[in-house]
C-alpha positions as CSV (number, residue, x, y, z in Angstrom):
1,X,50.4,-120.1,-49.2
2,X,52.1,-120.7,-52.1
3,X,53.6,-124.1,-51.5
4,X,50.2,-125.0,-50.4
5,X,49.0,-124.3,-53.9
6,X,52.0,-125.6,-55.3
7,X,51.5,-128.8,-53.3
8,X,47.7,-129.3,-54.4
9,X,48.0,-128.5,-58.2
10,X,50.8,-130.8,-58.4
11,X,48.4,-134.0,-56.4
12,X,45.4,-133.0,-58.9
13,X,44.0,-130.7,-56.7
14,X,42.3,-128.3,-58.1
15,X,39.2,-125.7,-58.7
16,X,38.5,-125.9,-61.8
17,X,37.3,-123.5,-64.5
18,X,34.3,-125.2,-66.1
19,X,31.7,-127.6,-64.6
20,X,31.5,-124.6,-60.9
21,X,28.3,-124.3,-59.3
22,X,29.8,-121.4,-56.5
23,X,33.5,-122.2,-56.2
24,X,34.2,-125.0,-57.8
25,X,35.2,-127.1,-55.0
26,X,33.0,-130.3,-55.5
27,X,34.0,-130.1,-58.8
28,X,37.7,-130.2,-57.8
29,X,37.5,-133.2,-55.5
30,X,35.2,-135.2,-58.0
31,X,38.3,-135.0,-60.7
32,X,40.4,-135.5,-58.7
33,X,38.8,-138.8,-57.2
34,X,37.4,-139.7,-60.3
35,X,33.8,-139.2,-60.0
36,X,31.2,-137.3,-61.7
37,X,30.8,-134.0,-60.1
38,X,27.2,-134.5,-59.2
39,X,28.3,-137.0,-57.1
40,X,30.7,-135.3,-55.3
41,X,28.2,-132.9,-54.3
42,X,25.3,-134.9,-53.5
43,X,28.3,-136.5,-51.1
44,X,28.5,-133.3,-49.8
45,X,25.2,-132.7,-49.0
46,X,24.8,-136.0,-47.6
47,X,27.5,-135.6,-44.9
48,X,26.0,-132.4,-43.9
49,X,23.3,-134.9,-42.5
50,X,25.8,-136.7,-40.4
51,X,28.0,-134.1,-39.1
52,X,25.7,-130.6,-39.3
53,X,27.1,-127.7,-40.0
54,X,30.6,-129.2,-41.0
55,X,30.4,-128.0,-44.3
56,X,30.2,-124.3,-43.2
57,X,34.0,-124.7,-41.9
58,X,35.0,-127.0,-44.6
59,X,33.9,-125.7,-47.8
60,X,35.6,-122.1,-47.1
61,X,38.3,-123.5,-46.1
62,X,38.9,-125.9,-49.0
63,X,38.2,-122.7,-51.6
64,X,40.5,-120.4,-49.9
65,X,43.3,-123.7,-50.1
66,X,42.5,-125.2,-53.2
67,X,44.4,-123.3,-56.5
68,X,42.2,-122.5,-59.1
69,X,43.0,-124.1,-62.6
70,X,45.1,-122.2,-64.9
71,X,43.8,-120.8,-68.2
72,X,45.0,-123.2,-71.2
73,X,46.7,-120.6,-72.3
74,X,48.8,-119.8,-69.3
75,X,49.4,-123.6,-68.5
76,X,51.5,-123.9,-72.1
77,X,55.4,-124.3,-70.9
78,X,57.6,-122.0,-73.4
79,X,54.9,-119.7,-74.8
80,X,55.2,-116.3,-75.7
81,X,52.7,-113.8,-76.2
């Protein structure tokens, strides 16, 4: 599961710690894509419409998958505490 996380924090892919409604998902994909994060969830909603019920596979899934951002202060190469 690792490389997994290794593999999406290295593409951009991640949960991160400010702007989370619940997991911090939307606001993942919306950085990583570029859009506001509002957007990306209004998307989300929206495709709930078209395919119902997809977001109750997806949206655990893509928590569970998706690394969450590190601290600032572990993210600093070559510091000591």
């Amino acid at each position: 599961m690792n490389a997994v996380h290794d593999s999406l924090a290295r593409q951009g892919l991640v949960r991160p710690q400010d702007g989370r409604m619940i997991a911090g998902v939307c606001a993942g994909l919306a950085r990583r894509f570029g859009l506001d994060p509002w957007i990306a969830r209004l998307l989300f909603v929206l495709v709930l419409f078209v395919v119902p019920g997809s977001q109750i596979l997806i949206y655990p899934v893509l928590w569970i998958v998706m690394p969450a951002e590190k601290p600032a202060w572990q993210t600093t190469p070559g510091s000591t505490i």
